[in-house]
FIBA-609612 format. One record per residue: x, y, z of N, C-alpha, C, O in turn. Coordinates in steps of 0.1 Angstrom, whole numbers, plus 5000, padded with zeros to 4 digits. Layout:
BEGIN
XYZXYZXYZXYZ...
***
This chain:
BEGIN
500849885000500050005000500950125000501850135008500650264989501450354989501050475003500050545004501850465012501950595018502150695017503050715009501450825023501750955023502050945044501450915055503250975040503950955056503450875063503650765060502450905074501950775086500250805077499350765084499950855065498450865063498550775049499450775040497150705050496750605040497050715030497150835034497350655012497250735000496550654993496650664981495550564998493950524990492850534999493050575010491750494995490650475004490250315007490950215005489150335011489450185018488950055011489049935014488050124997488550064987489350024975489049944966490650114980491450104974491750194956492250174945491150294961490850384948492350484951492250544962493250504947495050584948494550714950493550764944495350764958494950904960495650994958496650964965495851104953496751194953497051334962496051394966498351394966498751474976498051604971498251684980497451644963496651754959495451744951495251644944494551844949493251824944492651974939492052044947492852004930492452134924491452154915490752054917490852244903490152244896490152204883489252194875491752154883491552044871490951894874490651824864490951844887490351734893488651724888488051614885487951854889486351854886486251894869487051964864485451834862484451834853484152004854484652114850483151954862481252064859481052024873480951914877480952114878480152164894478852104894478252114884478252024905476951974899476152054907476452114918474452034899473852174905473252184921473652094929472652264925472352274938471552154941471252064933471252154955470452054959469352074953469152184947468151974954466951954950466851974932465852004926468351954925467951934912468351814909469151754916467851764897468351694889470151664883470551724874471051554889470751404891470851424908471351334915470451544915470751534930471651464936471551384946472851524929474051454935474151524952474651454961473551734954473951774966472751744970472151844973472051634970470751584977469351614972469351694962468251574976466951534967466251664973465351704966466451724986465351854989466351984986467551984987465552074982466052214982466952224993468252214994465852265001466352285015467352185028467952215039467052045019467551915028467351945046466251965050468351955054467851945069467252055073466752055084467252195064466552305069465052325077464652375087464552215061463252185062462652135074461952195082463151955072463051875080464451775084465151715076464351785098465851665100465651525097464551475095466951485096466651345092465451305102465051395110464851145102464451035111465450975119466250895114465450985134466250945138465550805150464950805160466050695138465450565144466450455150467150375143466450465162467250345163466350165162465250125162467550105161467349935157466849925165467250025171465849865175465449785188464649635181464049605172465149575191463749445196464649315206465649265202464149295213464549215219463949105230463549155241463948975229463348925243461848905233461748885221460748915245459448925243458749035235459649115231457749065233456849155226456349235235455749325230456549235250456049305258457549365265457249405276458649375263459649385268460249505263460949585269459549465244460249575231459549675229459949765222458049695234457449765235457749835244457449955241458149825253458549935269460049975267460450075273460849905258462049955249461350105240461650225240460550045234460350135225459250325227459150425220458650275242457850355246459450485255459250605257460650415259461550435264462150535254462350655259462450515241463250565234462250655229462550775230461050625223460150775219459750875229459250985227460250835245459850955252461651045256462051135263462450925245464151045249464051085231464951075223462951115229463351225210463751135199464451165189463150985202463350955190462150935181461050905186462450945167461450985160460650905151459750945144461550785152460850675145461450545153462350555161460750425147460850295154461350225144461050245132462150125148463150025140462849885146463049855158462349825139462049705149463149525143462949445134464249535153464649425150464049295158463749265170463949205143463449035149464248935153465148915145464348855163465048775161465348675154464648685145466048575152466648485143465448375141465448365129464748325145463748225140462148285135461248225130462248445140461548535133461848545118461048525109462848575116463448635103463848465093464048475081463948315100463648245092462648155091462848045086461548195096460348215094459848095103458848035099460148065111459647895124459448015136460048125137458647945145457747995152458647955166459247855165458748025177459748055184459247885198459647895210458647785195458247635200459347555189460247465191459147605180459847505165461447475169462347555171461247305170462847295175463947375172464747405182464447435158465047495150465547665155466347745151464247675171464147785172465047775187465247875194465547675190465847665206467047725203467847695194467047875219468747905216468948035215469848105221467548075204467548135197466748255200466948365196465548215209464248285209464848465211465948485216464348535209465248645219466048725216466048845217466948635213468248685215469048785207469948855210468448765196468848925182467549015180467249105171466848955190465649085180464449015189464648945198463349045185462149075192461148955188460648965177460548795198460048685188458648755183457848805190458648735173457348775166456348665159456248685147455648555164455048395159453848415153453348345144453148555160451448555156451448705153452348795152450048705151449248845151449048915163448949035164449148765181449048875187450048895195449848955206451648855190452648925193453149045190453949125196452149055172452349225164451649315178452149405185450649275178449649365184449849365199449049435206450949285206451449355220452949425216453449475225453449435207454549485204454149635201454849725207453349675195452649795195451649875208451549995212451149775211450349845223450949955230452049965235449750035230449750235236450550315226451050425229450950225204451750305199450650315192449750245192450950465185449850525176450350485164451050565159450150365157450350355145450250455135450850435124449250565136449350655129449950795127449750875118450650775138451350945140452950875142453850945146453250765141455050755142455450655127454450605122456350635123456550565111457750425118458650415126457050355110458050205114458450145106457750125096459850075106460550015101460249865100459149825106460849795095460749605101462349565089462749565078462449535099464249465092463649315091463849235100462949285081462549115077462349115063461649195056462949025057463448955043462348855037461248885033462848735037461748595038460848605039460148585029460348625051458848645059458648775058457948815067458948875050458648975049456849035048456149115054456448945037455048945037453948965046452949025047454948825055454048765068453948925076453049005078455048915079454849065089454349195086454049275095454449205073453949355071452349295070451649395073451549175067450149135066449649185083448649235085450749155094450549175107450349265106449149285105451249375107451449485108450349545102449949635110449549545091448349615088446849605091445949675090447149445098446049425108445749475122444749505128447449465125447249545138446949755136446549825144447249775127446649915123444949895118444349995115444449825118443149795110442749795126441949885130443149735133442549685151442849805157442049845165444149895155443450055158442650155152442350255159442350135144441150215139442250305126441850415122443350255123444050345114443550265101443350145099443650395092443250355076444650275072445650265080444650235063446150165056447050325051448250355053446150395045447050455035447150625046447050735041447350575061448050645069448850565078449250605088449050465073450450415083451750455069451750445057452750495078454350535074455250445077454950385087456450405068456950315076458050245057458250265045458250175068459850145054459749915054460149855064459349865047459549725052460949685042461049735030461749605047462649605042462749475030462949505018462449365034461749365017462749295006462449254995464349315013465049304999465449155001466149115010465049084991465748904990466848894984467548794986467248994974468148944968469548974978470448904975469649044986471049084992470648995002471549005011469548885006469848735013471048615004471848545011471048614992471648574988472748574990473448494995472948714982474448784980474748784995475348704989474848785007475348825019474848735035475348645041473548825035473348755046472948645048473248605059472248565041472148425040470848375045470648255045469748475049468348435057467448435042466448505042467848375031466648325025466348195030467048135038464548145024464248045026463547945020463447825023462848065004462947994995463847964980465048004982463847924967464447944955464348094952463448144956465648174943465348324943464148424932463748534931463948284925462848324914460948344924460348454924460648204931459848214939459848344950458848414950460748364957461148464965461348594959460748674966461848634950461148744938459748804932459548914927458948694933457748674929457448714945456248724943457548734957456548714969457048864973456448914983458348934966458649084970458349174962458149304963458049074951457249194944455749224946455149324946455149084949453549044955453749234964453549354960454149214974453949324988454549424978454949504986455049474966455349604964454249624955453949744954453549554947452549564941451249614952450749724953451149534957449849514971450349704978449749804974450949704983451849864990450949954974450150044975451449924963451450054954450050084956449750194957448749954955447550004955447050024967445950074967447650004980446950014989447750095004447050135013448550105004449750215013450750245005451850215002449650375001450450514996452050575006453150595002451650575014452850635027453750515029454750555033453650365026454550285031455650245017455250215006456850245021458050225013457950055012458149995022457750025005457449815005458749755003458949645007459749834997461049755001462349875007462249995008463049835008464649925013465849845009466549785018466249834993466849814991468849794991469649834983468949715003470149705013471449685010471849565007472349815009473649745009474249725020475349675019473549775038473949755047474849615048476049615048474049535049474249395049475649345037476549275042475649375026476549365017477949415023478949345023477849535028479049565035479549535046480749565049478549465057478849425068479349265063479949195071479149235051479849115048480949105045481448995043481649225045482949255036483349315031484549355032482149365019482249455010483349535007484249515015483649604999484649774998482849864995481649834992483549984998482050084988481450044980480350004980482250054970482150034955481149954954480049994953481649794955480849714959479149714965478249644960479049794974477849824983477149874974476049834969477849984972477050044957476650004947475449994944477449964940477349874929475849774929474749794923476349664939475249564933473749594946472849514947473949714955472549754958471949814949470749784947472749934941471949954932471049844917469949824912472349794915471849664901470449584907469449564900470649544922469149494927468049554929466949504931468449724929466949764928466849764915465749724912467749814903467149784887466549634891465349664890466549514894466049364895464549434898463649424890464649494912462949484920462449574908461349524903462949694900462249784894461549684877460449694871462849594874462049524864461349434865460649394855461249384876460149284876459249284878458449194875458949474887457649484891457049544879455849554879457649574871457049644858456149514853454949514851457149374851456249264847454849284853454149194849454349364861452849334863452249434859451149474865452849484849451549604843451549684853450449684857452349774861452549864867453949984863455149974865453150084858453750204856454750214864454750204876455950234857457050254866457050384878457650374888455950514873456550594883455050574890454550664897454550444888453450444902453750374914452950384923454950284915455650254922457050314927457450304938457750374917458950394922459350494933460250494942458550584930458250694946458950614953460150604954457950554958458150474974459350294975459350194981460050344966461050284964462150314979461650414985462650284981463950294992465150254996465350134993466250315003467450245001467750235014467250285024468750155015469650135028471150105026471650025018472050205036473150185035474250185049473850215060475550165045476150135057476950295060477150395052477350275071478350425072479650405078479650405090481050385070481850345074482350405077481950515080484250345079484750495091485950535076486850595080485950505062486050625058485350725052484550705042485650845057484750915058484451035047483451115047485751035037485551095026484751015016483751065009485250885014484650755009483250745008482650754998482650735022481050715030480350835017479250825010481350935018480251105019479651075003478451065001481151064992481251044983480450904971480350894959480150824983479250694980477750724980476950664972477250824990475850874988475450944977474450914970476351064972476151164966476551094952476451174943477050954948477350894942476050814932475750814920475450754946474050674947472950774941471850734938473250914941472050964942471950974925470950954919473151024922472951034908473050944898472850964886473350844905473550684895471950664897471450614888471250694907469850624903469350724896468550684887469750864898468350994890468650894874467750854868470250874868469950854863469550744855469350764844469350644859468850444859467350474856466750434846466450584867465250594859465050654851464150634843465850774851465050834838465850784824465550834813466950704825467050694812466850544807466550504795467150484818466750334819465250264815464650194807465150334826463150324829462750404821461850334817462650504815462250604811461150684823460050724820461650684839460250744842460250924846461051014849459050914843458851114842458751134853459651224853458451134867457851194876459051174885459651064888459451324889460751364897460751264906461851204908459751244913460151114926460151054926460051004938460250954912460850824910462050834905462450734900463050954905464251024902464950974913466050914912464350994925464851044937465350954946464450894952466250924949467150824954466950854971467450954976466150754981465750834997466350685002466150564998467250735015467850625017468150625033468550725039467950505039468250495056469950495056470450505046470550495066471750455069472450375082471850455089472750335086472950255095475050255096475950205089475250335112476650325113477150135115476650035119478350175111478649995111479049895120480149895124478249835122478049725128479549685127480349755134479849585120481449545114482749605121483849545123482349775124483249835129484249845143485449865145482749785150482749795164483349645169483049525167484549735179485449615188485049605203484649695210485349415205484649405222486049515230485949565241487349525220488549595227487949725229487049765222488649795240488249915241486749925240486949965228485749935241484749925236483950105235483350145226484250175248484550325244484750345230483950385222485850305228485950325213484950355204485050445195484050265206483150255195482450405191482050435180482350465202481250595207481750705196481050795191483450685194483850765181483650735170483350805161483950605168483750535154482150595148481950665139481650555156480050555152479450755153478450805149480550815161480350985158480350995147479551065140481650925142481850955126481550925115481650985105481250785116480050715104478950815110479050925106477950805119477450925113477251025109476351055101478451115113478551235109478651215090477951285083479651135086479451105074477751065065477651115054477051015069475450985066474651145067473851175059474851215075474151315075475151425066474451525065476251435061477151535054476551485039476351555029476151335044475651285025474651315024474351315012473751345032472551385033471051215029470251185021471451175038470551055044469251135052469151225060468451035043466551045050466451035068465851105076467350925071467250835082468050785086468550715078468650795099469650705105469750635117469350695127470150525118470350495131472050445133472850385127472050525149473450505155473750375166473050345176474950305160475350165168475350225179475350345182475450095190475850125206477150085207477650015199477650135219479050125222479149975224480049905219478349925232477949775237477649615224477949495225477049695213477249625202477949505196477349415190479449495199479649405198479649245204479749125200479449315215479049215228477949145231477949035235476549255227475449185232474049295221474249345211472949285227472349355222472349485234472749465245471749615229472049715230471549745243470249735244472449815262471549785273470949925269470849955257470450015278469150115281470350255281469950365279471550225284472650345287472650355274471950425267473750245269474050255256473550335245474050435240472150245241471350315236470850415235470450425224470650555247470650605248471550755241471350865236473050645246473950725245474450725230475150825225474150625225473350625205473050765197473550845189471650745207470550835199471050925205471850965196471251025219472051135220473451205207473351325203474251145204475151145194473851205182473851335180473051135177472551225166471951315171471251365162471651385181470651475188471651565187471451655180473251575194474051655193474351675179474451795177474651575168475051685158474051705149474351745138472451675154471551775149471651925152472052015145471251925164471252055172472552125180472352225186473652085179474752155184476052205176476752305178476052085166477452115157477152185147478052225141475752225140475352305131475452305115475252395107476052165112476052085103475052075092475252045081474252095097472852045091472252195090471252215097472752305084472452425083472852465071472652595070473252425061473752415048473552245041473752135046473052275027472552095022474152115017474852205014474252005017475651895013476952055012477152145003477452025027478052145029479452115024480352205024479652005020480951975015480951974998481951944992479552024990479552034975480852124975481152194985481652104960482252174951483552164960484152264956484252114968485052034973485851964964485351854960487352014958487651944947487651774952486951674948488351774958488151614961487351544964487351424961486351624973484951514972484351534959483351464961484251564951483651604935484251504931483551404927485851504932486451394921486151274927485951184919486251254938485951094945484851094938484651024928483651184943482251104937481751104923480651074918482951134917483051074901483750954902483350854897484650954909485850794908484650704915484550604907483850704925483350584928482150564924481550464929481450644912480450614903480750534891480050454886482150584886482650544879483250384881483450304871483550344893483950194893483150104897483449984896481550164903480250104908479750094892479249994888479850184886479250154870479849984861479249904855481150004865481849894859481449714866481649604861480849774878480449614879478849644876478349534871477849754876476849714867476649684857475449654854477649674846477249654836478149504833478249434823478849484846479249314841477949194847477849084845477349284855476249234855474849184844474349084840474649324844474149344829474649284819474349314807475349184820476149114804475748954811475548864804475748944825475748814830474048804829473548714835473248894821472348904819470748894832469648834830471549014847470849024854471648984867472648914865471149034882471449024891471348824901472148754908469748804893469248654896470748534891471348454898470848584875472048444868473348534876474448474874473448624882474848634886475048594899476248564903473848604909473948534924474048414921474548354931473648314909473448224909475148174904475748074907475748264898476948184894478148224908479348184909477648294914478548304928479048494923479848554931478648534915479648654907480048764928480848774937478448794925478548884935479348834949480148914954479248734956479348644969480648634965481448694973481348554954483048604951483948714953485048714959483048824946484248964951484149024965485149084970482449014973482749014984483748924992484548994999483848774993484748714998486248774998487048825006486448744981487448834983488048974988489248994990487149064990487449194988487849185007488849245012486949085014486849085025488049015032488249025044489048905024489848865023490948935024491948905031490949045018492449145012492449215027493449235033491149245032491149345043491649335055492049405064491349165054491849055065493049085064493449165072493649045056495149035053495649155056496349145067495549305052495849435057495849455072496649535077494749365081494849395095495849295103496349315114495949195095496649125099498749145098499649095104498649245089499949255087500249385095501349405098499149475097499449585105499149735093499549855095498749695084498549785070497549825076497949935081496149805078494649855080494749815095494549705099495149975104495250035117493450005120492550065115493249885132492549915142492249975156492049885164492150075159492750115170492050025186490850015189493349945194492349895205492749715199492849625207492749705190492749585182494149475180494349355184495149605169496749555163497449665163498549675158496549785170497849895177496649975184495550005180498049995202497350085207496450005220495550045227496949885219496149765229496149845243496549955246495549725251495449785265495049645271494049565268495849635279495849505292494649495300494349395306494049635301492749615312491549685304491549815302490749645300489449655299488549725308488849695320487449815306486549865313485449835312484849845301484649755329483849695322483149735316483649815309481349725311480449765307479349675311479449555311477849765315476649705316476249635301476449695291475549505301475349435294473949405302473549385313473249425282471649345279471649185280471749125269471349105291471048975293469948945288468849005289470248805279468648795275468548635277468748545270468048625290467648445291466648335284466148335273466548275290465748175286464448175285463848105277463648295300462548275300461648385289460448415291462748425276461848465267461248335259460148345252462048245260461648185246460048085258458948055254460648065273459347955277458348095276457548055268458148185278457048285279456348245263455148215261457148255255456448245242456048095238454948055234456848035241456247905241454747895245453847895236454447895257453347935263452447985258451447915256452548115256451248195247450948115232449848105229452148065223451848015215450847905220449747905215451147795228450247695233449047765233448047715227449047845238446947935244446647935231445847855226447548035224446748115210446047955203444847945200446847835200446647715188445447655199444747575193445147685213443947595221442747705219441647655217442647865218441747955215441547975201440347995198442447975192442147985180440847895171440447785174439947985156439647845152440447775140440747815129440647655146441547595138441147555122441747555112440047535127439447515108439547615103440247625093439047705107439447865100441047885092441347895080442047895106443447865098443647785092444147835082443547635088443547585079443047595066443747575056441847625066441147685054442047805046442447815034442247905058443247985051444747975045445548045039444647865051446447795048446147715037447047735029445247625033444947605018444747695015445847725011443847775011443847845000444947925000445247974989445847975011447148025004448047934993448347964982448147854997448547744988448447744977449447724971447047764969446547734961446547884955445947894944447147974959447148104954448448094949448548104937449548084956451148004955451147934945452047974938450547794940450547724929450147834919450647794909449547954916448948004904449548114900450748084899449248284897449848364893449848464901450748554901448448464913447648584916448448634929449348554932448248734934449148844947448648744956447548694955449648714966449448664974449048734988448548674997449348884988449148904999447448935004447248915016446248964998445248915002445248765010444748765022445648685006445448555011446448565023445848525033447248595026448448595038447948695046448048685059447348795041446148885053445248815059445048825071444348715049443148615055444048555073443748565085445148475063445548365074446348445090446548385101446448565087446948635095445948655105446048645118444448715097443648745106442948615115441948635123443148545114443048405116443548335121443448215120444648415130445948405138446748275133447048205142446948225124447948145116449348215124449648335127450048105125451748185125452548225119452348225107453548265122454748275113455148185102455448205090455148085111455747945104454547875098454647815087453547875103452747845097452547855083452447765075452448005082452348055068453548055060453648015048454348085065455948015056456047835051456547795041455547785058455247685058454447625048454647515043453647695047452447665035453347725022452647695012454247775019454947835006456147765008457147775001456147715015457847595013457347485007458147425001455647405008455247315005455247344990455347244982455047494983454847474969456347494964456847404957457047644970458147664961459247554967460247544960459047494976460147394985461747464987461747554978462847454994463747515002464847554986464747544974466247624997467247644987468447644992468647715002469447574986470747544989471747614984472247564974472247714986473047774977474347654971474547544976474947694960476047614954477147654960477147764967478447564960479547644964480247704950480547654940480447884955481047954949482248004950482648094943482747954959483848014963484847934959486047964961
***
């Protein structure tokens, strides 16, 4: 790696850097914010107007546990809800299902029924806060919940707000929680973005994630790269249904990571924004400015954060922030210092969401949109990393789509590798962790830690037993056939996964009934 004295001379994807940056570095100045390809962001005014959403991740334990989590954080200023599931939530078995022992709890919040949605919400106004749901797979299932439990408040559909995350294809590429084949599972993300266009105007039906891709490994580039080529995937397929591209694409959405470099991070947004203005309008051909408009969450990095030092983290994650709001991000949420260790305690967390409170209102940041425009070197980075994000969409585009290239390993290869080289850099002492391979320390400080035992998963056990002895069971089954039989044919499924919902079917239940038609998937080895 070329040095400039003790400072990196690339980024941390490895793009070379040079000791100076002048005005032969820029092109053409790009225009103010709120124009077209909104490279300095999609509002005129950007934070003037309105500040980001500041949502942190929560769920944990029981449904009644994440609720009093969540009633906790909306009375310290925060402004939206993020609801993480736990692991046999998100692959789709019901928190009794052997598969599930271990497990209940312990990453996120168990979610089995309708009336786990509906104590997880209780005393929230589904209509005056906006919610998130970090679920893939079963994505369907929960957002079917989720609109029943707003139907059982008296809220219309097309006033609930909220982002469902939605994206299967970066199960593939990365995190690994699909559950069915990716053609079947394509067909059931587009089902809920179709079902969302005619019927929740206000809800985003997918969030397009390179989070995940880079917590795999990734470089930028990469993140960018093939989050974007998967939303061209969701954008072409959903067209297959006779739906106008700009009657969906509005409520399109993104998600991204925020690493700790931080010219990189800035330069990766304002990158995204203009690689999508232009994908639709010249790609798609679509007219209507807000399907132009590239709106995207962000999320500081997970990946980042060490159990060493663990203080540490509280800077790391100042500064992937600070980077997400310089890019000008819709939404963010800030890691806990505690993170690496466990799920996030009540301090922590806290001490999270404070961090964006301060550099909303103190550091004054957010008083000028993209205050770093015309910046010779952020200008020319955010040409250099459009420019090398372009080069893997179009080797995509030759492998004739994002589907035949997950399938031949393309994408899941250069992450391995990319994640490989970085190994090796930390390992030799090239890529400085501080706390880690310079800068150690013999004694550690402790920290309060989120315990999550066992008696979440017997609590749920339990209620699950009540709900299958009160339920009527013919009813669920009836609706669990005819999902089936909707699955065997062409038609949206999500009417029918509403039936079985209201009908308190489970989780697994209803995943269950769509494994019987599309049956499981093994990835190949690609490596």
């Amino acid at each position: 790696m070329k040095t400039l004295g003790a400072r990196r001379a690339e980024t941390l994807s490895g793009i070379p850097l040079e000791l100076h940056y002048g005005p032969e570095h820029v092109s053409e100045p790009p225009p103010p914010a709120g124009r077209f390809p909104y490279t300095r962001g999609i509002h005129e005014t950007m934070y003037l107007g309105k500040l980001w959403t500041m949502r942190q991740f929560s769920g944990f334990a029981t449904p009644e546990q994440t609720n009093a989590r969540y009633r906790y954080l909306l009375a310290q200023g925060q402004t939206g809800l993020s609801v993480a599931f736990d692991l046999p939530t998100l692959m789709g078995v019901d928190a009794d299902h052997p598969n599930a022992a271990g497990e209940v709890g312990k990453c996120g919040v168990s979610v089995s029924s309708l009336e786990d949605m509906e104590t997880l919400f209780q005393g929230i106004p589904l209509g005056e806060v906006t919610v998130s749901m970090t679920i893939n797979s079963p994505a369907p299932v929960l957002f079917a919940m989720y609109l029943v439990v707003g139907e059982k408040q008296g809220v219309c559909w097309d006033r609930l707000s909220g982002t469902l995350q939605n994206d299967i294809l970066k199960e593939y590429i990365a995190q690994k929680e699909y559950l069915y084949p990716p053609r079947p599972s394509m067909r059931l993300a587009v089902d809920v973005i179709e079902f969302a266009t005619r019927h929740t105007p206000r809800f985003h039906p997918i969030s397009v994630s390179g989070y995940h891709i880079r917590e795999a490994g990734s470089t930028a580039i990469q993140e960018l790269a093939f989050t974007l080529r998967d939303g061209v995937e969701y954008v072409e397929w959903t067209r297959k249904r006779n739906l106008a591209v700009d009657s969906f694409a509005p409520r399109l959405s993104f998600f991204f990571n925020a690493h700790n470099d931080f010219f990189e991070e800035i330069a990766k947004y304002r990158a995204a924004r203009r690689m999508w203005a232009h994908i639709m309008r010249e790609r798609f051909g679509a007219q209507d400015e807000r399907s132009w408009k590239l709106r995207f969450h962000t999320q500081t990095a997970g990946c980042s954060l060490t159990w060493q030092q663990p203080y540490n983290n509280v800077v790391r994650t100042t500064i992937q922030a600070l980077a997400g709001v310089l890019g000008g991000t819709q939404s963010l949420h800030t890691n806990s210092l505690d993170e690496a260790y466990a799920l996030p305690s009540e301090h922590a967390v806290t001490l999270a969401l404070r961090t964006q409170q301060i550099i909303a209102y103190e550091s004054n940041v957010a008083s000028v949109p993209d205050p770093l425009g015309g910046s010779y070197f952020v200008e020319w980075l955010t040409d250099r990393v459009e420019q090398e994000a372009n080069k893997y969409i179009r080797r995509i585009d030759e492998m004739g789509g994002m589907i035949p290239a997950i399938e031949a390993g393309f994408p899941q290869r250069e992450i391995a590798e990319a994640s490989f080289r970085f190994q090796q850099k930390v390992e030799q002492g090239e890529a400085v962790i501080v706390g880690v391979n310079r800068f150690q320390s013999q004694e550690e400080q402790p920290i309060e830690l989120l315990q999550i035992d066992e008696s979440a998963a017997r609590r749920q056990e339990e209620k699950l037993a009540e709900l299958r002895k009160r339920r009527d069971n013919l009813k669920v089954q009836k609706a669990l056939d005819a999902l089936k039989r909707a699955a065997e044919g062409q038609e949206n499924t999500m009417p029918l996964i509403l039936d079985a919902v209201r009908a308190y079917a489970t989780v697994g239940e209803i995943c269950g009934a769509f494994y019987d038609v599309f049956g499981s998937y093994t990835e190949s080895n690609v490596i």
